[in-house]
C-alpha positions in Angstrom: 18.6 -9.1 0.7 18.6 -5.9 2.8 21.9 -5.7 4.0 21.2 -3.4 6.5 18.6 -5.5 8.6 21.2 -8.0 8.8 23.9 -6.1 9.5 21.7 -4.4 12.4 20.4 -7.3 14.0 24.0 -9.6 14.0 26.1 -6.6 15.0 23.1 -5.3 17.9 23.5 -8.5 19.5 27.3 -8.6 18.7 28.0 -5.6 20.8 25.8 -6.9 23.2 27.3 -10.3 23.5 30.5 -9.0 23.0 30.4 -6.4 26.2 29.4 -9.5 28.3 32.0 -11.8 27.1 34.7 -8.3 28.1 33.4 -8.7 31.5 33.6 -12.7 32.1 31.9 -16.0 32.3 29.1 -15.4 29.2 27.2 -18.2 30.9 26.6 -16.0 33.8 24.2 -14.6 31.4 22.4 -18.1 30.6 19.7 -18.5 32.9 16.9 -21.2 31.7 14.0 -20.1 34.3 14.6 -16.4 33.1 14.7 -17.6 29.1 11.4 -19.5 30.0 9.8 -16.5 31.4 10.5 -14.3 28.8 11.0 -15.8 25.6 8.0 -18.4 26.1 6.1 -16.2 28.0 6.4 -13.2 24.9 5.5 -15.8 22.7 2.6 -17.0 24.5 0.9 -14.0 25.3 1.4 -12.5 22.1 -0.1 -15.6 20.7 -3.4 -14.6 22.7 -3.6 -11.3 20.8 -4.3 -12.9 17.4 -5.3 -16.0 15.6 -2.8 -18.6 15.0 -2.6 -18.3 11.3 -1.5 -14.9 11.6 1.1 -15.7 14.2 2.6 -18.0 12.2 2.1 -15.7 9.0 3.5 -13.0 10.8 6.5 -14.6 10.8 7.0 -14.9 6.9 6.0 -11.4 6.7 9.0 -10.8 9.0 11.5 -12.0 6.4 10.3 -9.2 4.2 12.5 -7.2 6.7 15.5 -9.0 4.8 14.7 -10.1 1.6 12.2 -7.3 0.7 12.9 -5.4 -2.8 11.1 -2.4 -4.0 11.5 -0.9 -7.6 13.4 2.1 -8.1 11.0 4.8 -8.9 13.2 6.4 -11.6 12.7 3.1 -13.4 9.1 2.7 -12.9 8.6 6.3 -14.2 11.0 5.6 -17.3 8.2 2.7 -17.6 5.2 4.3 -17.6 6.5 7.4 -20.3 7.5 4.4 -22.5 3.9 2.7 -22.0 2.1 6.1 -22.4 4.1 6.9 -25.4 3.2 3.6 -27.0 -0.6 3.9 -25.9 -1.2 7.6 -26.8 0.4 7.0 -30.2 -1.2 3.1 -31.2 -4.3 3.0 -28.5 -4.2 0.8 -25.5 -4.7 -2.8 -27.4 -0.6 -1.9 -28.6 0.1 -2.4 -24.8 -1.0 -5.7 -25.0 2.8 -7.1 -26.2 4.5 -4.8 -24.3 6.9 -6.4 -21.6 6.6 -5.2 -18.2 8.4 -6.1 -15.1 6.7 -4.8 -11.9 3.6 -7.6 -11.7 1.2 -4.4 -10.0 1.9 -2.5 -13.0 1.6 -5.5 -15.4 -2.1 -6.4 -13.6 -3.1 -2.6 -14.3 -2.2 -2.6 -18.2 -3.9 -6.0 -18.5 -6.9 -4.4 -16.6 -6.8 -1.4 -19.5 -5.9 -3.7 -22.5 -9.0 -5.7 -21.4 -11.1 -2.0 -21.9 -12.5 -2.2 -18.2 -13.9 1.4 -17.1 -11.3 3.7 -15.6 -13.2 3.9 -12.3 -13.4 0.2 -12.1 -9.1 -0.5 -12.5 -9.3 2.5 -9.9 -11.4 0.7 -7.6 -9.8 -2.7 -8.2 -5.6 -1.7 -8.0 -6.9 0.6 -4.6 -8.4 -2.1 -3.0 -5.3 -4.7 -4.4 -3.1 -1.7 -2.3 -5.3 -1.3 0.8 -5.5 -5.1 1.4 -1.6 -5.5 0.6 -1.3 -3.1 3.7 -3.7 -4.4 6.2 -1.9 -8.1 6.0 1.9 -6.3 6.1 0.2 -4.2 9.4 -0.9 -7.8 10.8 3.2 -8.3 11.3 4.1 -5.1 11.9 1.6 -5.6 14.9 3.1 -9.0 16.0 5.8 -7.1 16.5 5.1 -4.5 18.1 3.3 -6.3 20.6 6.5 -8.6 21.7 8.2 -5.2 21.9 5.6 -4.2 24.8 5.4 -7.8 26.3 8.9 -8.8 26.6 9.7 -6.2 29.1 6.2 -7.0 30.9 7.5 -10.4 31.2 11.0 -9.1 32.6 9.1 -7.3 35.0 7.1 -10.7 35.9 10.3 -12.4 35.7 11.7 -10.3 37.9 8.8 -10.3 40.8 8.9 -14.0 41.0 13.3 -14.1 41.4 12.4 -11.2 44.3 9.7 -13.4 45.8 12.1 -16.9 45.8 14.9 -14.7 47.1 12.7 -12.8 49.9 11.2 -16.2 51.2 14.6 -18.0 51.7 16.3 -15.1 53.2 17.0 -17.9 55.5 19.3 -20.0 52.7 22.0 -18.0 51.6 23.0 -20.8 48.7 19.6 -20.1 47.1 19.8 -15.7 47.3 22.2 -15.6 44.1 20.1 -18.1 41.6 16.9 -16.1 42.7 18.5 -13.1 41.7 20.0 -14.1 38.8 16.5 -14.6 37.6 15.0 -11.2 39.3 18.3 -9.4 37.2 18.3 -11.5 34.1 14.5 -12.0 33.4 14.7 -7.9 32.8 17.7 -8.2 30.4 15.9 -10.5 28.6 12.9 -8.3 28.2 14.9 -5.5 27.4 17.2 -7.3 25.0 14.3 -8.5 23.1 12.1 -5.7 22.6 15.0 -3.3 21.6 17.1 -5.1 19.9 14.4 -7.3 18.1 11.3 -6.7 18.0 10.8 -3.0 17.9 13.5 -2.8 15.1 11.6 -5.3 12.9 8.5 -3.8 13.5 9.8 -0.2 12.3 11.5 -2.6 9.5 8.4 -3.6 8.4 6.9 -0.3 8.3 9.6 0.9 6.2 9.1 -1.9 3.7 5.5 -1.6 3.7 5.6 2.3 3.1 7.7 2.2 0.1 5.7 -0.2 -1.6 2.6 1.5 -0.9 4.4 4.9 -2.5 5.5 2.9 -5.5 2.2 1.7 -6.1 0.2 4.7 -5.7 2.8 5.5 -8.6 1.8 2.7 -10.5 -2.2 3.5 -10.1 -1.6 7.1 -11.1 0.6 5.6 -14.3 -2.7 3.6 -15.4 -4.7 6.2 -14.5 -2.9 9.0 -17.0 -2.4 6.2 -19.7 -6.3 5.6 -19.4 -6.6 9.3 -19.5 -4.6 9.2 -23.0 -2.3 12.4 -21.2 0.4 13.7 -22.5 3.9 11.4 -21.3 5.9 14.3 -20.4 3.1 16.0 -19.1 2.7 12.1 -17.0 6.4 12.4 -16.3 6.2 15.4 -14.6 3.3 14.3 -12.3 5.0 11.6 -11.9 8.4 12.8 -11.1 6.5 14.6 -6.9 7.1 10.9 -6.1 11.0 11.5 -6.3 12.8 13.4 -3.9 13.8 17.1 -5.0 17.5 16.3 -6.0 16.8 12.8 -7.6 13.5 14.8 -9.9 15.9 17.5 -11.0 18.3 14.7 -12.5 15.2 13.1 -13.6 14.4 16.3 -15.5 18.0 16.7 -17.0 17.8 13.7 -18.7 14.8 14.4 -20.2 
């Protein structure tokens, strides 16, 4: 689990909550027109901007925001020297026993034991990489369109509490709940997007971003073992995918 995601989201809405609570009655804050408005609402429209498989998908692409796990790249270099040491010195068929744990790098090395053309695993582990993105960007998306609608409906939310409270001007009793929802439908909004939806989104971008990078890694790996190159000369290569003070450890324990 990413501890972080969690310990963003709880403690956002903590503060938030908590800074209400300082102030008095919470349930001031509990308005079910203004909840209506904005949460359905957000939901709904966002609905209409894709299919309803990938709204519903999007949502188990969220929880990659919390449970996602990407390989260290130290390790996944130390991987492919060990592989390229064992191909370059016994041929690619000695790969075949080998035990790998990443499951990109283990479909690649299956793709070369099996003696398919170099520029055919290239074209297969790319397009394995480009589709992995466009259905992660399919959530990212969801996400970033609540972000944008939520305040849209606090703004909505907020017309219609202006409009009750400006037609019974007359009714003092009905001024405050009319109010409450013009005030509260835009907290909502607010709440949501910034504290939600935008956060996940750039969440998701993260998560989607690093594993891209570590298997771009992976297809360069297959494509210097294919190659029959050199494994320090791979290691090296390898090694730009690391940031400057991680690759000069790297290089110390060589």
């Amino acid at each position: 689990m990413d501890i972080a995601t969690l310990i963003g989201l709880l403690g956002g809405f903590g503060i938030i909550i908590g800074a209400i609570a300082t102030g008095g009655d919470i349930m001031l804050f509990v308005n079910l027109p203004s909840i209506l408005i904005v949460v359905g609402g957000t939901f709904m429209v966002t609905l209409m901007q894709v299919s309803l498989k990938d709204f519903l998908g999007s949502f188990n692409i969220a929880l990659k925001a919390f449970f996602y796990k990407t390989d260290d790249a130290n390790q996944l270099i130390e991987e492919a020297v060990q592989l390229a040491d064992v191909a370059r010195k016994n041929g690619l068929l000695a790969l075949e026993g080998q035990e790998i744990g990443n499951e990109f790098l283990k479909q690649g090395i299956g793709l070369c034991v099996d003696g398919h053309d170099p520029a055919l695993v290239q074209r297969l582990l790319s397009k394995d990489i480009n589709l992995t993105i466009q259905r992660h960007e399919v959530g990212q998306n969801m996400f970033k369109n609540m972000a944008i609608m939520a305040p849209a409906m606090g703004m909505i939310g907020t017309l219609v509490g202006l409009v009750q409270m400006l037609a019974n001007m007359s009714d003092p009793a009905s001024i405050g709940p009319a109010m409450a929802v013009a005030l509260l439908t835009t907290l909502y909004g607010a709440v949501i997007a910034n504290a939600f939806a935008q956060p996940m989104a750039d969440k998701l971008a993260r998560a989607s971003q690093l594993e891209k990078t570590n298997k771009s890694l992976i297809l360069e790996t297959i494509s210097g073992i294919q190659e029959g190159m050199n494994p320090r000369v791979l290691e090296q290569m390898l090694s730009t995918y690391l940031p400057s003070s991680k690759r000069v450890k790297a290089d110390d324990g060589a």
